[in-house]
LUMTI-516058 format. One record per residue (C-alpha): residue number from 1; residue in one letter; x, y, z. Coordinates in Angstrom, 2 decimals, decimal comma. Layout:
<nodes>
(NUM "A" (X Y Z)),
...
</nodes>
This chain:
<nodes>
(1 "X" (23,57 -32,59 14,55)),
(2 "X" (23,20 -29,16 16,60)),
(3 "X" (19,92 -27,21 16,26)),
(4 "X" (22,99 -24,48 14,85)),
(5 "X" (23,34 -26,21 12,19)),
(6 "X" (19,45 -26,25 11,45)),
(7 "X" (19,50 -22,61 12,38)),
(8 "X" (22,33 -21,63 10,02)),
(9 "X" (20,96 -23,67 7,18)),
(10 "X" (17,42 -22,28 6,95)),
(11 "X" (19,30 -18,91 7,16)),
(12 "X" (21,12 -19,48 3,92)),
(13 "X" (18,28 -20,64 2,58)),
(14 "X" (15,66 -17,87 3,55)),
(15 "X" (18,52 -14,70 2,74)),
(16 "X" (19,50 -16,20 -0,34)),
(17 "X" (23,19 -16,64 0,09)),
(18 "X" (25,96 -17,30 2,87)),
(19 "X" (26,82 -13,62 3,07)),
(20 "X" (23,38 -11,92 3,75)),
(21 "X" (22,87 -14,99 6,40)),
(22 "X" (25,62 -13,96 8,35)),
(23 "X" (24,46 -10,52 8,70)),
(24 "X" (21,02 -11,69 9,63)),
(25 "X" (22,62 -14,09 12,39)),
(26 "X" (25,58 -11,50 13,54)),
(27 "X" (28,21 -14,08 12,93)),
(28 "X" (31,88 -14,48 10,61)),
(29 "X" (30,97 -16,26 7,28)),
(30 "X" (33,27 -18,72 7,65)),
(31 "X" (31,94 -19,91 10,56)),
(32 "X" (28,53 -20,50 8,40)),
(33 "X" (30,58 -22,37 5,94)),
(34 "X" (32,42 -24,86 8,69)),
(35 "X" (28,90 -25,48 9,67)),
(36 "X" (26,95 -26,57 6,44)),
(37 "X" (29,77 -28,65 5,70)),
(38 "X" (30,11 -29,89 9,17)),
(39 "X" (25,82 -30,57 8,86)),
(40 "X" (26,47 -32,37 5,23)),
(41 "X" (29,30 -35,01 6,60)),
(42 "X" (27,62 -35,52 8,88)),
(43 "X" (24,44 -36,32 6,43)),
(44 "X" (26,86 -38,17 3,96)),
(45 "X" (25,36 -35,85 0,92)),
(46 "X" (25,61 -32,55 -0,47)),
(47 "X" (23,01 -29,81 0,61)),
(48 "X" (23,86 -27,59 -1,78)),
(49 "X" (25,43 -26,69 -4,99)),
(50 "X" (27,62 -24,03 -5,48)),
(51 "X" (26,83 -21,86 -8,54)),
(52 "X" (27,68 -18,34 -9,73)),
(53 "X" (24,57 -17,07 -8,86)),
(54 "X" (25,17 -18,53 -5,44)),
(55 "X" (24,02 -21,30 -3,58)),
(56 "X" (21,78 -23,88 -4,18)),
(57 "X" (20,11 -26,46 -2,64)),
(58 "X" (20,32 -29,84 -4,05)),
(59 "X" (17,37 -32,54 -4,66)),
(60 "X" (18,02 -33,48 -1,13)),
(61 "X" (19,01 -30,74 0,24)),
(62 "X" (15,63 -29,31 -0,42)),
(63 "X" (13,80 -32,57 1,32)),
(64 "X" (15,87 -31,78 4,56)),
(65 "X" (15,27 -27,97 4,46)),
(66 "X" (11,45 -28,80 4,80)),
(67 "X" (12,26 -30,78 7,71)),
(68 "X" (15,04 -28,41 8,92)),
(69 "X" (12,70 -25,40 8,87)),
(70 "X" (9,78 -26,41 10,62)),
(71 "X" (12,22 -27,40 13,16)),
(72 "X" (14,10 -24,23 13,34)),
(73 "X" (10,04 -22,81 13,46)),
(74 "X" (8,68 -24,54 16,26)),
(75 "X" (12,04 -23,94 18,63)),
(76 "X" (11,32 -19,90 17,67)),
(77 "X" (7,66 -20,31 18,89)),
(78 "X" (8,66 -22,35 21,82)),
(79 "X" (11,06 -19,92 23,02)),
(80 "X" (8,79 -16,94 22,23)),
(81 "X" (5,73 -18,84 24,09)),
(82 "X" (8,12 -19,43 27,34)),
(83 "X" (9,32 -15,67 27,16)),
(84 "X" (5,57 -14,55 26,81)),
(85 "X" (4,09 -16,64 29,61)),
(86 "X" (6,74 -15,36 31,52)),
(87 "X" (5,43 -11,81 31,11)),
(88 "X" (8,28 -10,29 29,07)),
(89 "X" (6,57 -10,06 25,76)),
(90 "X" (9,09 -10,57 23,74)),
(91 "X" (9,09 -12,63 20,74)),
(92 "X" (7,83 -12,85 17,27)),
(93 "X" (4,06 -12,75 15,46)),
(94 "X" (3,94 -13,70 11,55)),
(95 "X" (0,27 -12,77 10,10)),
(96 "X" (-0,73 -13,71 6,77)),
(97 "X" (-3,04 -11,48 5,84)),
(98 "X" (-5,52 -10,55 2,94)),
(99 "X" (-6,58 -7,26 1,98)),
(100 "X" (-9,95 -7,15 3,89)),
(101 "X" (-8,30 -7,53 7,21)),
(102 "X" (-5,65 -5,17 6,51)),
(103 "X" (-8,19 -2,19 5,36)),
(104 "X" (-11,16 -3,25 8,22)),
(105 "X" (-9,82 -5,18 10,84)),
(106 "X" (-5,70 -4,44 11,47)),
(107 "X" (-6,85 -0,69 12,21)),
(108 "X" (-8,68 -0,99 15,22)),
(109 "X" (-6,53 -4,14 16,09)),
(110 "X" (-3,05 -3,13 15,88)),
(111 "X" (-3,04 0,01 18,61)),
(112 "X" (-4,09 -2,57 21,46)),
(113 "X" (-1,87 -5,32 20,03)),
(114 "X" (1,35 -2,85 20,16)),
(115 "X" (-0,01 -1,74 23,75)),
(116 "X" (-0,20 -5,39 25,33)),
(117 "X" (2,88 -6,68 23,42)),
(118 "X" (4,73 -3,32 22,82)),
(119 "X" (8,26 -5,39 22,75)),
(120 "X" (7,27 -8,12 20,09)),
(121 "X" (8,04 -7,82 16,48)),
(122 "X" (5,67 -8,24 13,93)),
(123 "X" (5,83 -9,11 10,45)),
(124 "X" (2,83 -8,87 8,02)),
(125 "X" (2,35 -10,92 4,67)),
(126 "X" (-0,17 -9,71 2,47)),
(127 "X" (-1,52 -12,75 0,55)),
(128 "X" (-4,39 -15,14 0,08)),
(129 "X" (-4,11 -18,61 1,56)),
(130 "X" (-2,69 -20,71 -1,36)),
(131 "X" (0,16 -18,49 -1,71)),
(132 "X" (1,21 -18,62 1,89)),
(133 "X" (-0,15 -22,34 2,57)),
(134 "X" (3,06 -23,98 2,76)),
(135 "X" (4,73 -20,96 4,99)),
(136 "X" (1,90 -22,06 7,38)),
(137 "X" (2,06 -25,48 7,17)),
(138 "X" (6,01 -25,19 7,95)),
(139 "X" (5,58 -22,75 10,88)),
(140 "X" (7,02 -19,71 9,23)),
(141 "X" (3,50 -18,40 9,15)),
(142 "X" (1,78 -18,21 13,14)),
(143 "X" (-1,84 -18,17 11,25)),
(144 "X" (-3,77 -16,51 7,94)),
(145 "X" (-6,97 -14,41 8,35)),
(146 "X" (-8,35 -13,27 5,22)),
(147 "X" (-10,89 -14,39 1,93)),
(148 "X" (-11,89 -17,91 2,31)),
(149 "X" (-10,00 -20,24 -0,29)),
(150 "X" (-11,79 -23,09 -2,63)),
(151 "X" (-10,58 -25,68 -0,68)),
(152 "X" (-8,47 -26,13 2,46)),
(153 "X" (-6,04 -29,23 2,72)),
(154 "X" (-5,99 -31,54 5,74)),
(155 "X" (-3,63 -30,31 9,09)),
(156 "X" (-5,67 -26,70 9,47)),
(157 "X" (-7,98 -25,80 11,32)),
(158 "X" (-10,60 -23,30 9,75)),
(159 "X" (-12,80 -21,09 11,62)),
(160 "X" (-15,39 -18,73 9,34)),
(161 "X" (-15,48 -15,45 11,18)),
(162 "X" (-18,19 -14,02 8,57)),
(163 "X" (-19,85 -13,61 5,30)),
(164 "X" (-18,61 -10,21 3,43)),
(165 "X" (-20,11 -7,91 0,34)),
(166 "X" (-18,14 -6,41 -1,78)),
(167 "X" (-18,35 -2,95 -3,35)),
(168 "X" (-17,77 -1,05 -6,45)),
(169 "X" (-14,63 1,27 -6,04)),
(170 "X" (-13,70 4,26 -8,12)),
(171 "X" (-11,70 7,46 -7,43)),
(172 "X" (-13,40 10,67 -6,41)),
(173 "X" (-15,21 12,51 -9,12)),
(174 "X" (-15,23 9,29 -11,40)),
(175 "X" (-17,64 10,02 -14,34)),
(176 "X" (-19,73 6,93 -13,32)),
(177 "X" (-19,82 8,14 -9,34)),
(178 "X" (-23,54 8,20 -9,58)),
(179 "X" (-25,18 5,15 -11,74)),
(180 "X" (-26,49 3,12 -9,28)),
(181 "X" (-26,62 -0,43 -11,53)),
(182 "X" (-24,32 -2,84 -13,14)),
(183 "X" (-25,51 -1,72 -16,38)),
(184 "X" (-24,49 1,45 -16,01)),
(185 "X" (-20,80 0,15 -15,56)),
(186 "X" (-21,17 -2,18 -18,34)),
(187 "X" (-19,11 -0,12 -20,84)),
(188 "X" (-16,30 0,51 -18,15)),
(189 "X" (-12,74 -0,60 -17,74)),
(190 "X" (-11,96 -3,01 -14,33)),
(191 "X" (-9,29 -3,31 -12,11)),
(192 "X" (-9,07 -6,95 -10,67)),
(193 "X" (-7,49 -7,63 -7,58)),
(194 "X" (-5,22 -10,98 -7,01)),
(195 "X" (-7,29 -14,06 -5,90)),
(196 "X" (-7,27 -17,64 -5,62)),
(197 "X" (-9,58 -18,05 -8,41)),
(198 "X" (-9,96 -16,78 -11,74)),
(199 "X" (-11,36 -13,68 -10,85)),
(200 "X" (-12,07 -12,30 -14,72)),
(201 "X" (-14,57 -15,57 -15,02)),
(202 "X" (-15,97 -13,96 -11,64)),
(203 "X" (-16,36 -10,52 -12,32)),
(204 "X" (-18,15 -11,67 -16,42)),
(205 "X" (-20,55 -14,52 -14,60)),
(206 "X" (-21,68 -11,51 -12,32)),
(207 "X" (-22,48 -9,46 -15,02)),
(208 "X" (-23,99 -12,29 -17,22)),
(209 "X" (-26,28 -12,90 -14,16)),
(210 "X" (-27,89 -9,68 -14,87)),
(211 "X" (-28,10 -10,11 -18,69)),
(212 "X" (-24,79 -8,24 -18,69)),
(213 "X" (-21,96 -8,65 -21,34)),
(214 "X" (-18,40 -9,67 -19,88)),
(215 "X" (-16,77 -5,82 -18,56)),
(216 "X" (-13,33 -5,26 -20,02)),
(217 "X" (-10,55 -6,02 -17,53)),
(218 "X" (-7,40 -3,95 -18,07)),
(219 "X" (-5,39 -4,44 -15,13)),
(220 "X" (-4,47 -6,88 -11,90)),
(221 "X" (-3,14 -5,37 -9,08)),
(222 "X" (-1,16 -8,31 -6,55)),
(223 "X" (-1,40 -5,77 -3,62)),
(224 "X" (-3,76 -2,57 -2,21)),
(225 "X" (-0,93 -0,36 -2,59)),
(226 "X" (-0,97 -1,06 -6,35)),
(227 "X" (-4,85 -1,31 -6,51)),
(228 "X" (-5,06 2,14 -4,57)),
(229 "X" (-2,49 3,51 -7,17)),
(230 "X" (-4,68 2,40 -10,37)),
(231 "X" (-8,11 3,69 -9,14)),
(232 "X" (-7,06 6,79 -7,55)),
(233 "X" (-5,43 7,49 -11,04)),
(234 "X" (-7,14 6,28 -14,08)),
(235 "X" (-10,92 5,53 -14,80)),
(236 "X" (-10,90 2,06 -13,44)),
(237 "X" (-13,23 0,85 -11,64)),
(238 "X" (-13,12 -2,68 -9,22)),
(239 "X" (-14,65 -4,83 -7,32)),
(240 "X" (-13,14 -5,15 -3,72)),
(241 "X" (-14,56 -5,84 -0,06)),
(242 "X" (-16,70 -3,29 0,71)),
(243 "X" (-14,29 -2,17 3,76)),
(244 "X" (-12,38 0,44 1,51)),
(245 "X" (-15,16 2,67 1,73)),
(246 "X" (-14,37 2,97 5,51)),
(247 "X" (-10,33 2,89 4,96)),
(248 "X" (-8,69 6,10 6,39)),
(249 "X" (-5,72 5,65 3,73)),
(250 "X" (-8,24 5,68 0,57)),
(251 "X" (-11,36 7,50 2,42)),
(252 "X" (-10,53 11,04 0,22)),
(253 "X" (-9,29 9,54 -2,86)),
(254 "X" (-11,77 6,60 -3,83)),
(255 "X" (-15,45 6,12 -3,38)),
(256 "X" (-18,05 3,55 -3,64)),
(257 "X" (-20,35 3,74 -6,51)),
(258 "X" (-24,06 2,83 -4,80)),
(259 "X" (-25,22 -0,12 -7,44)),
(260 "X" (-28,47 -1,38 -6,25)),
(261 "X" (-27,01 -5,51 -7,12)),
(262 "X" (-26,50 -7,94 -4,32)),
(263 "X" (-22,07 -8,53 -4,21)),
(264 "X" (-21,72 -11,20 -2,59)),
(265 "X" (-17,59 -11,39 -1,12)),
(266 "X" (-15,72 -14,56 -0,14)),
(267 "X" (-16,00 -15,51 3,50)),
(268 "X" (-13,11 -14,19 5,81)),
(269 "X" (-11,72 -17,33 7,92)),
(270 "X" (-8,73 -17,67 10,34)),
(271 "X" (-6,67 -21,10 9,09)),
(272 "X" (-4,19 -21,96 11,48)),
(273 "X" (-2,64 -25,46 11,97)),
(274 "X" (-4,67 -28,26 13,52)),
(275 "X" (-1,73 -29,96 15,29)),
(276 "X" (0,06 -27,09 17,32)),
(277 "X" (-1,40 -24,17 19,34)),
(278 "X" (-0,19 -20,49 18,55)),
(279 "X" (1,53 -18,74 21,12)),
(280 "X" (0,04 -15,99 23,34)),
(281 "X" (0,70 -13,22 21,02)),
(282 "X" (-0,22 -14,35 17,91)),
(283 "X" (-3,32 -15,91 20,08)),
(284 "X" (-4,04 -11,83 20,92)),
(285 "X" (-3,71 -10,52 18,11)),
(286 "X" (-6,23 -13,11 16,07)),
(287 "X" (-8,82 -12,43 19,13)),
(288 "X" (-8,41 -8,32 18,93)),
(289 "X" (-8,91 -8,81 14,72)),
(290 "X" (-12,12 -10,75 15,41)),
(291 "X" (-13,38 -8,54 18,00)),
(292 "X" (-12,76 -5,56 15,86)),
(293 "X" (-14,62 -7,10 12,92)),
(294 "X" (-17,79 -5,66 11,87)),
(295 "X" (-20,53 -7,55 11,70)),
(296 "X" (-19,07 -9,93 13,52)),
(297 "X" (-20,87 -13,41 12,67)),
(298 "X" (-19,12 -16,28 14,31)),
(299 "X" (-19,25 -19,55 13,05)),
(300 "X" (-17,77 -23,23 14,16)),
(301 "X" (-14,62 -24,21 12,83)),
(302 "X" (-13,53 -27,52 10,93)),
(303 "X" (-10,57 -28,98 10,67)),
</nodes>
């Protein structure tokens, strides 16, 4: 078995076909298909099944692509830790990150980041931590900053950075702009961003705390971009970390309306793997987002 092999397969895999794999890689196609069947003799079993809408891996052929990929992973992040402690700075940093630290911490951070690492490329996931768990846990992922999860499986290491607030968020000239309580709001219609939880039973037990009746939710938004797009354009109004009122991207579109009720926010946490170290780069760029953060509260971490 040549680490090749390994290579080519999680290619297939990750670009969704044998074609689009050999243009990631740079090499003939048929020289991808000598190797995946070279790889499954050698296994004695299929990998994958060839369909019309392409290829698929099989039963097993998903069991050794776990394997395969954190293999493929770690052989990436040795090569990019040797090239880095070597001064070149070349390699590759894969962030998952929430929206918090991409509106109040990614900023400030990125300028220095591109200025000591100028030649390494960087790729950034917007997500909470369940959806990108097993993209960490398999390497693909170098580490996740963002909202704090419920709960945290074993093999990660979690560090809380600090506690956040959250704010109300409208667009400029919103009817509402000036109340300054919850029940002034209570007849509005919400925007809810994507979270780990369910986020509607959030948003009603915060009004109920205040004698409130549940708001009307009528719309989710998986990323900022769409969020930014629904309350610079409608009457919506949401609940999001109070760090879009200092974004530069939203700052003359949407504004914070001033309620005078506590808003408690998840924590934000860095969750990295417990059992290997990140390499220098992706080691930078998690100590220039903490530095940057405001507020800046640091806690222990737990694995």
């Amino acid at each position: 078995m040549k680490l090749n092999q390994l290579r080519d397969l999680v290619a297939i895999v990750e670009h969704g076909g044998l074609r689009a794999a050999a243009r990631r890689l740079g090499v003939a196609q048929p020289l991808l298909t000598r190797s995946v069947r070279g790889l499954e003799k050698e296994l004695g079993t299929p990998l994958f099944e060839r369909q019309a809408r392409g290829m698929v891996l099989t039963p097993l052929g998903r069991l050794f692509h776990e394997r395969a990929r954190g293999m493929v992973n770690e052989l990436r992040r040795a090569r990019d830790e040797l090239a880095q402690a070597q001064g070149s700075g070349a390699g590759t940093v894969i962030a998952g990150l929430s929206i918090m630290p991409h509106m109040g911490l990614l900023p400030r951070a990125l300028p220095a980041f591109r200025r000591r690492y100028p030649q390494v490329y960087l790729q950034l996931i917007e997500g909470l931590f369940p959806d990108l768990e097993s993209q960490l846990r398999s390497g693909a992922i170098d580490f996740y900053l963002g909202a704090a999860p419920g709960t945290v499986p074993a093999g990660f290491i979690v560090q809380t950075l600090f506690s956040n607030t959250r704010a109300v968020v409208c667009r400029k000239g919103h009817p509402l702009a000036r109340s300054r309580s919850l029940k002034a709001l209570a007849g509005a219609e919400w925007a809810l961003p994507s979270t780990d939880y369910d986020n509607q039973d959030d948003l009603a037990r915060l009004f109920q705390e205040y004698g409130l009746p549940a708001p009307r939710v009528a719309l989710q938004a998986r990323t900022a971009l769409s969020m930014m797009v629904a309350l610079a354009n409608s009457d919506l109004l949401a609940l999001l970390p109070v760090q879009w009122r200092e974004f530069d991207l939203t700052r003359d579109s949407l504004q914070v309306i001033a309620v005078r009720e506590s808003l408690p926010a998840p924590d934000i946490v860095l969750i990295r793997r417990a059992e290997m170290p990140m390499t220098p780069a992706a080691e930078h760029l998690c100590d220039l987002m903490q530095r940057n953060a405001p507020s800046l509260q640091p806690m222990r971490g737990r694995a």
